[in-house]
One Martini backbone bead per residue (centre of mass of N, CA, C, O) as a GRO file, in nm:
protein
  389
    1UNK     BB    1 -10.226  28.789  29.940
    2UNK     BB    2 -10.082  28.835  29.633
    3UNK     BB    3 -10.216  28.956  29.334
    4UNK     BB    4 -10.081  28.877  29.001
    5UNK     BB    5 -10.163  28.984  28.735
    6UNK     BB    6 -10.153  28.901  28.340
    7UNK     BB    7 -10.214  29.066  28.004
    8UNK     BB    8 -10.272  28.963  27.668
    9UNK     BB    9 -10.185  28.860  27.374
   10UNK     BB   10  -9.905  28.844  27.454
   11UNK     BB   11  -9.677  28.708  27.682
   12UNK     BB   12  -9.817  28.574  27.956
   13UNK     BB   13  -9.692  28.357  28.021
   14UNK     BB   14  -9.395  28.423  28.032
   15UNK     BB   15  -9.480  28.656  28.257
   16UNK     BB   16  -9.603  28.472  28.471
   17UNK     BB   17  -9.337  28.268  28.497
   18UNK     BB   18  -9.101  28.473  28.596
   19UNK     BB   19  -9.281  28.602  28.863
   20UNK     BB   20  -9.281  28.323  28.988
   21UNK     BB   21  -8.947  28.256  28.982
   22UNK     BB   22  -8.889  28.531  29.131
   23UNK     BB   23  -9.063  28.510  29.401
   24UNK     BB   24  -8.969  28.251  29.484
   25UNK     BB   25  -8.623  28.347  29.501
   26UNK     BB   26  -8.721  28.579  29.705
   27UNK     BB   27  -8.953  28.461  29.881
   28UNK     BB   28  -8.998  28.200  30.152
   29UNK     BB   29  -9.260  28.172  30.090
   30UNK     BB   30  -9.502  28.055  29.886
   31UNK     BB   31  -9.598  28.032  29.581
   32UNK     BB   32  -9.849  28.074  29.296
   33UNK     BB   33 -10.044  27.945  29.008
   34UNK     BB   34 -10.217  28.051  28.692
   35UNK     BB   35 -10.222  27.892  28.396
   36UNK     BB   36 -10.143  27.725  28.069
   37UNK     BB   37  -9.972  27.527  28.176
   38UNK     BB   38 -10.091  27.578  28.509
   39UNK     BB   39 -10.156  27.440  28.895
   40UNK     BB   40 -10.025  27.620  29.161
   41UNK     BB   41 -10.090  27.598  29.539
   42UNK     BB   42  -9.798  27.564  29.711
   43UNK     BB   43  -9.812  27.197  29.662
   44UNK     BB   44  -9.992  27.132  29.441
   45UNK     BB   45 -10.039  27.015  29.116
   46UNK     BB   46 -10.266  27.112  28.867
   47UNK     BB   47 -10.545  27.084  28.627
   48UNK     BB   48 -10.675  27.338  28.421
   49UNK     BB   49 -10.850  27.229  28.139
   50UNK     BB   50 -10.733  27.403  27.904
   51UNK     BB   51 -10.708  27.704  28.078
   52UNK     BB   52 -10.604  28.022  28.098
   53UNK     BB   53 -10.857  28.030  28.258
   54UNK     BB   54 -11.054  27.909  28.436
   55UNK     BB   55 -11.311  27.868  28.609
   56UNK     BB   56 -11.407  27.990  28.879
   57UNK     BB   57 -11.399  27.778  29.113
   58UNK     BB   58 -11.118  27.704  29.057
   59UNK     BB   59 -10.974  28.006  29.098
   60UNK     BB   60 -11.105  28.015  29.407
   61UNK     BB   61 -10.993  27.748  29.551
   62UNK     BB   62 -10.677  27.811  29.459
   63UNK     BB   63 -10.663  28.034  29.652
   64UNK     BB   64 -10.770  27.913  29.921
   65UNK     BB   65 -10.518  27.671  29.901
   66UNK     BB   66 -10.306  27.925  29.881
   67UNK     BB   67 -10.373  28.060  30.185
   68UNK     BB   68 -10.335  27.813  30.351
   69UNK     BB   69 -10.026  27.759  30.215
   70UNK     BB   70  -9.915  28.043  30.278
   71UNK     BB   71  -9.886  28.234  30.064
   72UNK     BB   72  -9.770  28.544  29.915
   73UNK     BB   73  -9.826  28.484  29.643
   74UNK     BB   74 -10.056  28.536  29.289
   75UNK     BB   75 -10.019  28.411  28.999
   76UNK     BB   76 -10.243  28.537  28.681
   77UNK     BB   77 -10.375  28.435  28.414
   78UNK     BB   78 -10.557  28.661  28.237
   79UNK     BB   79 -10.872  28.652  28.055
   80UNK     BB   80 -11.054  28.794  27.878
   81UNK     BB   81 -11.260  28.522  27.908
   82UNK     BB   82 -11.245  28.528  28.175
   83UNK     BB   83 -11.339  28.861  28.237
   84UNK     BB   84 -11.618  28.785  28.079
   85UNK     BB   85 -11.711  28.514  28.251
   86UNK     BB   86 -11.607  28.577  28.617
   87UNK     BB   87 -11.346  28.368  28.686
   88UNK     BB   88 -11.215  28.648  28.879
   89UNK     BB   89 -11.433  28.753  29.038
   90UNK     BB   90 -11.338  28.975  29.345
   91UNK     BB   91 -11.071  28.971  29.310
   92UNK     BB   92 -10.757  29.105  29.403
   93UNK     BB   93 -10.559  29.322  29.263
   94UNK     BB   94 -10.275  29.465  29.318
   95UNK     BB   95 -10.163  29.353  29.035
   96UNK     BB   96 -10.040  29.431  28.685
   97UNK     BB   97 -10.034  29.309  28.347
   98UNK     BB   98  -9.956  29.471  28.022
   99UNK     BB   99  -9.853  29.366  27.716
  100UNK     BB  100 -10.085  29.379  27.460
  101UNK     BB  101 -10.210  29.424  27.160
  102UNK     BB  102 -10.383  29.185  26.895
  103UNK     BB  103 -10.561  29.033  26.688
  104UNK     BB  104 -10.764  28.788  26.868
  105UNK     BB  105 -10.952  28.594  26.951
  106UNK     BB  106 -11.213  28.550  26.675
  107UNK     BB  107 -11.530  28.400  26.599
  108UNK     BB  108 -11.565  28.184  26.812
  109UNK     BB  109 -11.801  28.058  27.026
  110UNK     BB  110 -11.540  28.092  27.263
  111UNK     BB  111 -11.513  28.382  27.185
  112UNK     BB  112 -11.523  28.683  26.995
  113UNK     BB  113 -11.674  28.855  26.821
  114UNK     BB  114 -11.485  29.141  26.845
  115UNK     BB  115 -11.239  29.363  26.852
  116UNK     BB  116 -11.377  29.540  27.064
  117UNK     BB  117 -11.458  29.325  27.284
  118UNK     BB  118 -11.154  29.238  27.354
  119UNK     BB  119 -11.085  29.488  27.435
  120UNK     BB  120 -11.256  29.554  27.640
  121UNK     BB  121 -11.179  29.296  27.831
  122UNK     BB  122 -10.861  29.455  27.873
  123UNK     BB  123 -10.955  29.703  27.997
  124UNK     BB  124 -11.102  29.611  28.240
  125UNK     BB  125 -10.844  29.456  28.363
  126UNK     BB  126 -10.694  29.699  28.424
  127UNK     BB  127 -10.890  29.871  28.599
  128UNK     BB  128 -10.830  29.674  28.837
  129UNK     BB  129 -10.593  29.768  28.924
  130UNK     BB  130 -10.385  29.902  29.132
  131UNK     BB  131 -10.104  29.798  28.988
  132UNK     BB  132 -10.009  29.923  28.683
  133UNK     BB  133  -9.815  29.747  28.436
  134UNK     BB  134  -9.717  29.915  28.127
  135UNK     BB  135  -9.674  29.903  27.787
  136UNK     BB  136  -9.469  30.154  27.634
  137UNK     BB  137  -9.482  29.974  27.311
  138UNK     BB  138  -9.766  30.033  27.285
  139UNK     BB  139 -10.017  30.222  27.144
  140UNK     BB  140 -10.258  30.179  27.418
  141UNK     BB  141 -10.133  30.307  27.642
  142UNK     BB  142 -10.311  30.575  27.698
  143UNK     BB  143 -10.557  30.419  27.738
  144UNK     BB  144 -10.465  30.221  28.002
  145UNK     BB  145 -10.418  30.425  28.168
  146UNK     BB  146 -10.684  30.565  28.164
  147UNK     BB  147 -10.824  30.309  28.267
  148UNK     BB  148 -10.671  30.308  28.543
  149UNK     BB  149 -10.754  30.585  28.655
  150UNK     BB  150 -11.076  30.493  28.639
  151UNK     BB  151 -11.040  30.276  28.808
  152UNK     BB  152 -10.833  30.099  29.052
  153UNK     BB  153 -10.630  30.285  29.022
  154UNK     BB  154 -10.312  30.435  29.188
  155UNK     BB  155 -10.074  30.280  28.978
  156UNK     BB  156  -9.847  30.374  28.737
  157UNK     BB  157  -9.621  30.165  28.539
  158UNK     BB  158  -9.329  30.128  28.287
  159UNK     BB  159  -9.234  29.993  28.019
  160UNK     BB  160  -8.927  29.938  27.801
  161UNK     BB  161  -8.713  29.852  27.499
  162UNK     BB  162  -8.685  30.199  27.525
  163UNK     BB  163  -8.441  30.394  27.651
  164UNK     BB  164  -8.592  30.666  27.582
  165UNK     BB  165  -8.897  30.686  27.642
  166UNK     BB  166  -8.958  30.712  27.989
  167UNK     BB  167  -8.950  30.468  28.140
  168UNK     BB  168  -8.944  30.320  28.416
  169UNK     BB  169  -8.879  30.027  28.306
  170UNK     BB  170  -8.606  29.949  28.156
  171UNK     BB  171  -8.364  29.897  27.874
  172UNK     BB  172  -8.013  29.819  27.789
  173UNK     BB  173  -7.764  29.685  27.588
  174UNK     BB  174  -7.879  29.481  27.366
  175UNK     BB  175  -7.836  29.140  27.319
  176UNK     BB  176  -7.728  28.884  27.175
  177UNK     BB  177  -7.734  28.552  27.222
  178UNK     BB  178  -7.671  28.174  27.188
  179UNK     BB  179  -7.985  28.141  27.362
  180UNK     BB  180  -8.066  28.464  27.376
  181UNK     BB  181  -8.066  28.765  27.612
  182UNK     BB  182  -7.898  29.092  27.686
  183UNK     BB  183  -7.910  29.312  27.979
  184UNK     BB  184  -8.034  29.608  28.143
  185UNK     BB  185  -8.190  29.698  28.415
  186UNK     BB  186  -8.389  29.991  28.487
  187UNK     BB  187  -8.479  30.177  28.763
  188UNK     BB  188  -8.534  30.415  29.008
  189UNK     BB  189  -8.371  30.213  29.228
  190UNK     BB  190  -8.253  30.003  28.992
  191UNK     BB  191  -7.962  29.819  28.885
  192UNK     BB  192  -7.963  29.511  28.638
  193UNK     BB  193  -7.810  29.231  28.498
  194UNK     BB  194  -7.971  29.044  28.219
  195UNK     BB  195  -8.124  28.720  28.148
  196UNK     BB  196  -8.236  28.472  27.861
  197UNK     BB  197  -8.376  28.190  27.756
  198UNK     BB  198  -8.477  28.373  27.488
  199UNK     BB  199  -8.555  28.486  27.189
  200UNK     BB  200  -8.588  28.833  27.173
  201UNK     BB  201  -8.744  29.105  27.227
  202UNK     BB  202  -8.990  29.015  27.361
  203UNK     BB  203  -8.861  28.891  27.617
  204UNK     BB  204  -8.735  29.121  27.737
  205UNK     BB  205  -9.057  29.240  27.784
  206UNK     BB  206  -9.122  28.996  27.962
  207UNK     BB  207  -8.936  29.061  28.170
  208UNK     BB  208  -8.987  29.354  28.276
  209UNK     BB  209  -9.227  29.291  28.376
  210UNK     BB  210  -9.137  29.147  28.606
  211UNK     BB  211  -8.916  29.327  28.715
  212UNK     BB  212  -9.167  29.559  28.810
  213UNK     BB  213  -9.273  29.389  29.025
  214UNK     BB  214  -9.000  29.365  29.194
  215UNK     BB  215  -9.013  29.638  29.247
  216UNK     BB  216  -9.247  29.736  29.358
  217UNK     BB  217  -9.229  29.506  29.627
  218UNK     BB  218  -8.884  29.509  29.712
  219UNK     BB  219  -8.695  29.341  29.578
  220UNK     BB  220  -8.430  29.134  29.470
  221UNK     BB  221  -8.291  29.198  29.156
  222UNK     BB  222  -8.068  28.966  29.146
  223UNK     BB  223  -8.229  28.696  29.234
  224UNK     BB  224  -8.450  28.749  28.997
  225UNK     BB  225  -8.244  28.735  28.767
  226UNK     BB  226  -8.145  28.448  28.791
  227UNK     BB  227  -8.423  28.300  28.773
  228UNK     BB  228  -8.512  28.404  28.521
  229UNK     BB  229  -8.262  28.294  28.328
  230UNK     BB  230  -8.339  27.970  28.403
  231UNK     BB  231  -8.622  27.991  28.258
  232UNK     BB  232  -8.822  27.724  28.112
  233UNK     BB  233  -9.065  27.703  27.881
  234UNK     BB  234  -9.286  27.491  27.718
  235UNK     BB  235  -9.332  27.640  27.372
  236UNK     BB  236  -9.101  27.870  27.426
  237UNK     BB  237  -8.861  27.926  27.255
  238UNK     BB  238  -8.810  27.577  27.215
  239UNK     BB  239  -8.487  27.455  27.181
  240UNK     BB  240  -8.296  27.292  26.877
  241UNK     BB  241  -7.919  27.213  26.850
  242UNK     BB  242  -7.736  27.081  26.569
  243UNK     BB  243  -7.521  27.099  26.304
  244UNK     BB  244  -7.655  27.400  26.229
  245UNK     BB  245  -7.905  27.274  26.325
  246UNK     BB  246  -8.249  27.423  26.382
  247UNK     BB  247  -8.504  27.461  26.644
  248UNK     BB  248  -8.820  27.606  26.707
  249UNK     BB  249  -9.077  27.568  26.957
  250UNK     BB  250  -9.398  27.734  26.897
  251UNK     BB  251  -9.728  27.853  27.005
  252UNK     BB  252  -9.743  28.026  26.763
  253UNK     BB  253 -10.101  28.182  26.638
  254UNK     BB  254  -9.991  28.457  26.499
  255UNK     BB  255  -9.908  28.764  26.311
  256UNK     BB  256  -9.705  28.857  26.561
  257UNK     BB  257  -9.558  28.597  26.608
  258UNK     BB  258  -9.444  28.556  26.333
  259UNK     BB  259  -9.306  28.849  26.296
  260UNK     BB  260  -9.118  28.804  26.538
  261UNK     BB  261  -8.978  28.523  26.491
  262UNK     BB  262  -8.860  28.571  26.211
  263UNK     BB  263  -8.682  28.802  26.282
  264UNK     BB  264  -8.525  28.689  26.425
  265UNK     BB  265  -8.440  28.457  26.275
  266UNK     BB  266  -8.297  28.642  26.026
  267UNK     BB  267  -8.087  28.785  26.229
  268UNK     BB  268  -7.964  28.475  26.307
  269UNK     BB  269  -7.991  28.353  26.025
  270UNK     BB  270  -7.840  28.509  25.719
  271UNK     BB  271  -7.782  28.208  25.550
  272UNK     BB  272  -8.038  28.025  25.612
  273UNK     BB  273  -8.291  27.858  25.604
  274UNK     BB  274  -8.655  27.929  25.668
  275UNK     BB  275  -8.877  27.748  25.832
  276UNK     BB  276  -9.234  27.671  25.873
  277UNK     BB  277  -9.479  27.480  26.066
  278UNK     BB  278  -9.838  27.510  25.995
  279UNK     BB  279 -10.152  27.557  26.106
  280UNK     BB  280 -10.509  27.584  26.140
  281UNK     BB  281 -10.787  27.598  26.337
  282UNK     BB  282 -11.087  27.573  26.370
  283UNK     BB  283 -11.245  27.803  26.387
  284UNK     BB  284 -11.012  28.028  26.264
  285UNK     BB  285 -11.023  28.258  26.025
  286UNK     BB  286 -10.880  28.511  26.090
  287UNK     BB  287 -10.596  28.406  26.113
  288UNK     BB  288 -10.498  28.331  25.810
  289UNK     BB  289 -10.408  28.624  25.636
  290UNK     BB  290 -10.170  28.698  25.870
  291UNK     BB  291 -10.009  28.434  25.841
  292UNK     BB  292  -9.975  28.404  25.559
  293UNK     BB  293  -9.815  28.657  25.517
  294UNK     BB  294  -9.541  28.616  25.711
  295UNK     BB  295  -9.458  28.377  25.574
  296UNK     BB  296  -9.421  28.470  25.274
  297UNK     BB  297  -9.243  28.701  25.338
  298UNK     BB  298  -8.997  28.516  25.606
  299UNK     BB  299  -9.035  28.273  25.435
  300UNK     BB  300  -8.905  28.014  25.231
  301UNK     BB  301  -9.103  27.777  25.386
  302UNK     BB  302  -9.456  27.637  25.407
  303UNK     BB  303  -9.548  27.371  25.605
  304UNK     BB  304  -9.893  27.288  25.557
  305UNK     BB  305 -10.104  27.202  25.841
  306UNK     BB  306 -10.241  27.024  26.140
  307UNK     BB  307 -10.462  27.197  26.353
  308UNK     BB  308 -10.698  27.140  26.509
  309UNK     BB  309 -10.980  27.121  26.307
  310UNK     BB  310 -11.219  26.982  26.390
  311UNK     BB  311 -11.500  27.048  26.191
  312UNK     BB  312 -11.313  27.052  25.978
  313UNK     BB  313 -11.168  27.003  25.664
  314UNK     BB  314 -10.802  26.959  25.681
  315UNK     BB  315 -10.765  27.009  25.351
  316UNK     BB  316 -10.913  27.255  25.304
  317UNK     BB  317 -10.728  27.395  25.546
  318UNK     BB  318 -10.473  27.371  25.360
  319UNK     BB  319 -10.591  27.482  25.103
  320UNK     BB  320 -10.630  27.749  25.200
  321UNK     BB  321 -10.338  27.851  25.321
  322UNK     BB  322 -10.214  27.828  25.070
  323UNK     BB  323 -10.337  28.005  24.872
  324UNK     BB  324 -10.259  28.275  25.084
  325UNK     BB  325  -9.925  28.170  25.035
  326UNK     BB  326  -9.923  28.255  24.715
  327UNK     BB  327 -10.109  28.524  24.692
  328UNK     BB  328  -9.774  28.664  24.830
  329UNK     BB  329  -9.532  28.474  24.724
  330UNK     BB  330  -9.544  28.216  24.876
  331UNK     BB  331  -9.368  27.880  24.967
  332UNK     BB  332  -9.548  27.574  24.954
  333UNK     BB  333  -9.626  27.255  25.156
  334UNK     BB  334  -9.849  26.975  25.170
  335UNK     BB  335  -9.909  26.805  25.516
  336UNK     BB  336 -10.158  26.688  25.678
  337UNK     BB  337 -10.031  26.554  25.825
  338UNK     BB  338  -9.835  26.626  26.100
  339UNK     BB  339  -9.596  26.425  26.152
  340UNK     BB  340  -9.538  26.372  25.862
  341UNK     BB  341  -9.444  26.695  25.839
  342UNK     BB  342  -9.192  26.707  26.073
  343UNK     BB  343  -9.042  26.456  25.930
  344UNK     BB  344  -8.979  26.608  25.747
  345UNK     BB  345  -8.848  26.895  25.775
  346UNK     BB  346  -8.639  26.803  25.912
  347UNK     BB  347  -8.487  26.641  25.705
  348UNK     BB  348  -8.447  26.860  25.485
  349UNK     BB  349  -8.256  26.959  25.645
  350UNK     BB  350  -7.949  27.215  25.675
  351UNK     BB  351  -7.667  27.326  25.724
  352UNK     BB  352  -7.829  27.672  25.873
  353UNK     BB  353  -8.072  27.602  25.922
  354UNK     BB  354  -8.427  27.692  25.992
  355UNK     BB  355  -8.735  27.551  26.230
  356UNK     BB  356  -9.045  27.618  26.271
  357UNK     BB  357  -9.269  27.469  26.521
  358UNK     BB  358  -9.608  27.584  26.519
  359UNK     BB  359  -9.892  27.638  26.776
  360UNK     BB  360  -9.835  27.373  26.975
  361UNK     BB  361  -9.603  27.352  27.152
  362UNK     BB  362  -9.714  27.120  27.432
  363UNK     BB  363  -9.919  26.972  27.241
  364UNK     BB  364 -10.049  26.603  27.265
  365UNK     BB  365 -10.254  26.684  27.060
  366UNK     BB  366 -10.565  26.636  26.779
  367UNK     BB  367 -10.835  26.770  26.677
  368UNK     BB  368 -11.102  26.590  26.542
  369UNK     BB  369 -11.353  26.707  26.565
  370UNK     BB  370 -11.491  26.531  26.849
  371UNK     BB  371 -11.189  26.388  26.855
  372UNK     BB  372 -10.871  26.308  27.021
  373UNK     BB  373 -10.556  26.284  26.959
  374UNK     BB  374 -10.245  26.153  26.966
  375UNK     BB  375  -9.939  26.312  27.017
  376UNK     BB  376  -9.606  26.362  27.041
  377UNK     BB  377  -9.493  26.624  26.968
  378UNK     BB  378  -9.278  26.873  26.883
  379UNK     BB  379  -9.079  26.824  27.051
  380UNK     BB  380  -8.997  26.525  27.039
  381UNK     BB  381  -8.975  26.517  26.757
  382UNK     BB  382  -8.677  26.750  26.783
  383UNK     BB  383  -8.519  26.583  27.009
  384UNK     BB  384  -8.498  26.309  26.820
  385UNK     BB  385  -8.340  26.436  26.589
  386UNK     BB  386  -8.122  26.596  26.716
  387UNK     BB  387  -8.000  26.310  26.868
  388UNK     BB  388  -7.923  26.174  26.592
  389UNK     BB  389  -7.696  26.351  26.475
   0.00000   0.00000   0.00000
């Protein structure tokens, strides 16, 4: 059983699920996965327990029961804080994806010290591959390289969003399209055209990921293209839209997301007003004067509301993050109560508009203290709105 990392600070859910979708489409035996999502062995779903890579014994149990159950392969979203826990310690990583790095996940009990720790560990994670598909659209592919060549890398391909690039597996004739995105995917051995039903350049990258993995494994690229095409993940670049009025859930929960996702959003609804509405989570404090500096710069309005506030006070967190989005001269709106923000921003909205609900994806809970309470969830309550109108 082939196994397939994946790491990265963004898309590597959507890039793990591409890969799953894809193999499951081209090859006849079961295909496994452990994700942000969820855990499937083969035969059923499992509960992940909240985590982007579980503990060791999860992901090895998940392993030997995907193995048991015929599995052909086996995708694994693999977390920095997993490879520093060695939550998939001894496992053959076959295949690996390296999407992106960019300050986050830093600061917190759970979290990393500091930003060189974080890469530390996400270098570590490439070392490990056999066979390296790594971005090369991103400042550290060089290092990656190096990483992989250093470690247990036999072979290294690159893709990438610029057809002049020089990478294995480009892109070219990128086009937007009325709810996601049209390219032509080109690799040394076969050229075919794909689409993604998620808006940004971003998803090409994240598609290209996937794409590279069926070159090298030698699978067949129209059937994994129709597969990805098809691929829609919950709280990713999750659309509703109706009488003029978009909204879209995406888990964005930093400023490299906030300024993917609004730049998108602006060049594809350059005369409606843009606005997101987000919270910052308790004891996340690093990420809060990027995410307020990008929603100030690209957004009309921002509604700050609550994000698991945990143990911090949510007013104080509410308060804190206005203050940053005011003093790059950006304007907002403090609505502490998550649902009752979701559903003014709603109301708001004018048609041309759009609404970007960020953070929680498809999170129905809200940790208050040590508490969690139930939350009916960003996606339901935009869905909801959308079908009154």
């Amino acid at each position: 059983m082939d196994i397939i990392a994946v790491t990265g600070t963004k898309g590597t859910t959507t890039v793990t699920h591409f890969i799953y979708e894809a193999l499951k489409a081209t090859i006849s035996q079961p295909i496994a996965f452990v994700s942000t999502m969820g855990i499937f062995d083969g035969k059923d779903d499992i509960d992940n327990g909240g985590f982007t890579t579980p503990p060791a014994p999860i992901v090895h149990n998940t392993v030997k029961r995907a193995e048991a159950n015929g599995c052909a392969a086996f995708a694994l979203e693999l977390s920095s804080i997993g490879e520093k826990e060695g939550r998939a310690a001894g496992l053959p990583l076959k295949y690996g994806v390296f999407t992106n790095f960019a300050p986050d996940h830093i600061g917190s009990v759970e979290e990393h010290a500091s930003l060189e720790e974080y890469y530390h560990y996400k270098r570590q994670i490439v070392a490990r591959y056999e066979n390296a598909i790594l971005n090369k659209d991103v400042d550290c592919f060089d290092d990656m390289v190096k990483a992989s060549q250093e470690g247990n890398g036999q072979r290294v391909i690159s893709f990438s969003t610029n057809p002049n690039s020089g990478a294995d597996v480009y892109a070219k004739d990128i086009q937007r399209t009325v709810d996601g995105m049209s390219f032509t995917v080109v690799t040394p051995a076969w050229t075919t055209h794909a689409t993604v039903g998620m808006p940004g350049i971003y998803n090409v990258s994240n598609a290209l990921a996937a794409f590279s993995v069926i070159y090298l494994m030698g699978l067949n690229p129209a059937v994994a293209a129709n597969a990805i095409a098809a691929t829609k993940i919950p709280g990713r670049s999750e659309t509703y839209a109706k009488n003029g009025r978009t909204v879209i859930v995406d888990y964005a929960h930093n400023s490299i997301s906030f300024n993917a996702l609004l730049t998108e959003m602006r060049i594809r609804h350059p005369n409606g007003k843009i606005r997101i509405l987000y919270g910052v989570g308790g004891n996340r404090g690093e990420r809060r004067r990027g995410m307020a500096h990008e929603s100030a710069l690209l957004a009309d309005l921002t509604y700050v509301t609550s994000d698991n506030p945990r143990d911090e006070d949510p007013n104080e967190l509410c308060r804190t993050l206005a203050e940053l989005i005011q003093a790059d001269n950006g304007k907002c709106e403090i609505i502490v109560d998550r649902e009752s923000a979701v559903r003014k921003a709603l109301q708001d909205m004018a048609e041309g508009d759009v609404l970007i609900l960020a953070g929680k994806g498809p999170e129905t809970s809200i940790t208050i203290g040590n508490v969690t309470y139930p939350y009916p969830g960003d996606a339901k309550l935009a869905a909801n709105f959308i079908n009154s109108l």
